[in-house]
C-alpha positions as MATLAB code, in Angstrom:
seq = 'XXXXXXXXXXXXXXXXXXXXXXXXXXXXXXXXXXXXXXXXXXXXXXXXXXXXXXXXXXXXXXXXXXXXXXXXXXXXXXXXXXXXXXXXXXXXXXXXXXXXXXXXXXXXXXXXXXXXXXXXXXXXXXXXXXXXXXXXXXXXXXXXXXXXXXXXXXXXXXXXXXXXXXXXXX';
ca = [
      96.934  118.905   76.947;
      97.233  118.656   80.803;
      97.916  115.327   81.983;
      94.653  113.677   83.716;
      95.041  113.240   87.625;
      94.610  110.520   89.501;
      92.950  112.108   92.158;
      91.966  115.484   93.076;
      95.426  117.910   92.991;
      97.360  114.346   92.743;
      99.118  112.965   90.099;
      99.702  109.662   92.070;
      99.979  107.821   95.608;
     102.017  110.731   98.096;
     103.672  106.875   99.481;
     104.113  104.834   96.517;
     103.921  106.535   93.306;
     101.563  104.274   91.776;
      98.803  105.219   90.077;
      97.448  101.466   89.449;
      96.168  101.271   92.681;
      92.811  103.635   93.437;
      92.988  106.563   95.473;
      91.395  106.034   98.764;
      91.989  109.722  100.464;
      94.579  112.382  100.842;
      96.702  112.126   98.227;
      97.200  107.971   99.136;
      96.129  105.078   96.976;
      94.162  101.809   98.900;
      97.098  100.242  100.227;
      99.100  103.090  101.510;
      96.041  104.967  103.001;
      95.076  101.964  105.438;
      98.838  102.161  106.526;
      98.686  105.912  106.833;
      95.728  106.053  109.212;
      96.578  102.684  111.153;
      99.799  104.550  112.235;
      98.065  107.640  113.323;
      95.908  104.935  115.228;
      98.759  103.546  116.894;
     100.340  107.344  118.138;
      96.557  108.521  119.737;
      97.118  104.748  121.809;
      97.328  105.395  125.699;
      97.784  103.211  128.203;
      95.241  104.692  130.430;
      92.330  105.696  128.124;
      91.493  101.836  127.173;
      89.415  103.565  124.457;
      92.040  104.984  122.598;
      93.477  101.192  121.936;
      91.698  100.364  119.036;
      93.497   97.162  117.420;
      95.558   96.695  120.223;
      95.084   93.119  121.657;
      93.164   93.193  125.083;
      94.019   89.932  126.828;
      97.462   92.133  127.026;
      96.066   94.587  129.342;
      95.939   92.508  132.187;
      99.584   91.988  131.976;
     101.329   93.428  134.951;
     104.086   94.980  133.543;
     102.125   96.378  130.791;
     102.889  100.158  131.528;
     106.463   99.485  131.510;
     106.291   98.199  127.838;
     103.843   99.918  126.581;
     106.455  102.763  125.188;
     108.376  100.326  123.537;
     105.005   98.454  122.209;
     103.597  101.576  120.628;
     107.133  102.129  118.869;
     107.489   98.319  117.657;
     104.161   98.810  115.952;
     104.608  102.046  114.513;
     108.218  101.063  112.938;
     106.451   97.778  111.694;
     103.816   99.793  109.640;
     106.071  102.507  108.547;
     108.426   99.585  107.132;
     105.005   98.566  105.224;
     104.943  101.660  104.007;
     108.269  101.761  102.779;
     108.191   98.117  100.873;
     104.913   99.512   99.076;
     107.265  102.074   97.752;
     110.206  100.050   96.999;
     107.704   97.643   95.146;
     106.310  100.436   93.215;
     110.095  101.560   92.418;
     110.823   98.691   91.242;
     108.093   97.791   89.234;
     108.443  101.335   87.065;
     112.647  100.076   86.431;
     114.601   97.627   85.275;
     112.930   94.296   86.476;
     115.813   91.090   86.840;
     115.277   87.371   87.412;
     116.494   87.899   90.699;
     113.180   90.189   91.269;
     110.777   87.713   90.156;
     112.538   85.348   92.292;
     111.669   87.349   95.783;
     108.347   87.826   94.468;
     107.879   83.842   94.079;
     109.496   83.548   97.455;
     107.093   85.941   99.093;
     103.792   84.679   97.867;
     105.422   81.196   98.546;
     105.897   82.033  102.256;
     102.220   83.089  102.575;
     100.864   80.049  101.232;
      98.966   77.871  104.104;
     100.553   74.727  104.947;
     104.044   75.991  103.744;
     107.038   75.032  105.520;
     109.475   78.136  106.158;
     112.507   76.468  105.987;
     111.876   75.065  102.219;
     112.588   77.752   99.546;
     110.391   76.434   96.796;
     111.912   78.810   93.902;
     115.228   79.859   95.868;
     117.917   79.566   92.418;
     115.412   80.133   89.745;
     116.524   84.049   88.781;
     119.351   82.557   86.729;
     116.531   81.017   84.871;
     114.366   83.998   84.593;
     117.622   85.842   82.909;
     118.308   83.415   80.419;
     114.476   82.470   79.321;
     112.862   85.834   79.450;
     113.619   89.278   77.982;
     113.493   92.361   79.836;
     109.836   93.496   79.019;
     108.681   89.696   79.915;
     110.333   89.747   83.200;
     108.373   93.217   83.978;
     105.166   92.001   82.629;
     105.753   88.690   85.096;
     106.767   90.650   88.012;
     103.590   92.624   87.618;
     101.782   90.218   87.794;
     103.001   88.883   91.003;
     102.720   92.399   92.660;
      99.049   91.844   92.133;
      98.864   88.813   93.379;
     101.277   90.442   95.834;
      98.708   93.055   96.728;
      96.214   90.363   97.509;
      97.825   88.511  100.031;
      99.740   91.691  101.670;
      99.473   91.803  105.213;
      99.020   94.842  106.385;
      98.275   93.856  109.997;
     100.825   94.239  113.031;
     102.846   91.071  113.705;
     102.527   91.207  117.541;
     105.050   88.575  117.613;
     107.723   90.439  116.624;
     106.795   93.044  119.154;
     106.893   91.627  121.715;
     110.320   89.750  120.718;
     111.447   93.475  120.441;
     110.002   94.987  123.599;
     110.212   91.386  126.510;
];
């Protein structure tokens, strides 16, 4: 019996390899399609069609040396969303192998960090895989880091961190 796609001529996300996510168009689930076309965004971006600059932030125009940057700009934000890209699939790897305390740890760590109010400098479960190991089995610490990927997906920004870029590019 042929195995059911997930989509039309795909078998699962061309980025991730997940199939738990739905498929959202060519060949990508949800989360790695938005990624896909917000980079093809970014490359049609030029300085002087003001059109073109769809999610860039426009208070920046006016900036004098604008032009000058702007290469770098374009690049910061393009290696930003292709690094999305590329924790999706390391997420996804992950999630299909051998799960560890230390795992469910970063996951903790990252919803932690999203969390309103939170203070970066406290690490509210930093030490705790040693825990994970010696409380859960294998299958429990999958089933738990699961979990958090969901919750993971929720909160996932997917959005350009224009602070970084221009820590990059000034």
């Amino acid at each position: 019996m042929k195995e059911k796609e997930w989509a039309k001529n795909w078998k699962s996300c061309r980025n991730c390899r997940s199939k738990r996510r739905e498929h959202a168009g060519r060949g990508y689930c949800c989360a790695c399609y938005k990624l896909v076309r917000k980079i093809e965004q970014v490359r049609t971006w030029e300085i002087s069609d003001p059109a073109s600059l769809k999610g860039f932030p426009r208070e920046v125009l006016s900036f004098t040396q604008i032009s000058s940057l702007f290469p770098c700009i374009k690049t910061a934000c393009i290696d930003q969303l292709e690094r999305h890209l590329e924790v999706l699939q390391m997420i996804e790897n992950k999630s299909n192998r051998a799960v560890g305390g230390i795992d469910v740890e970063y996951q903790l760590e990252w919803i932690a960090r999203k969390l309103p109010g939170r203070r970066r400098r406290i690490s509210l479960y930093h030490g705790i895989a040693d825990y994970i190991d010696g409380n859960f089995s294998s299958d429990q610490q999958r089933i738990i880091y699961n979990l958090l990927n969901r919750i993971r997906d929720r909160l996932r920004t997917r959005a350009i961190d224009w602070n970084a870029v221009w820590k990059r590019c000034l």
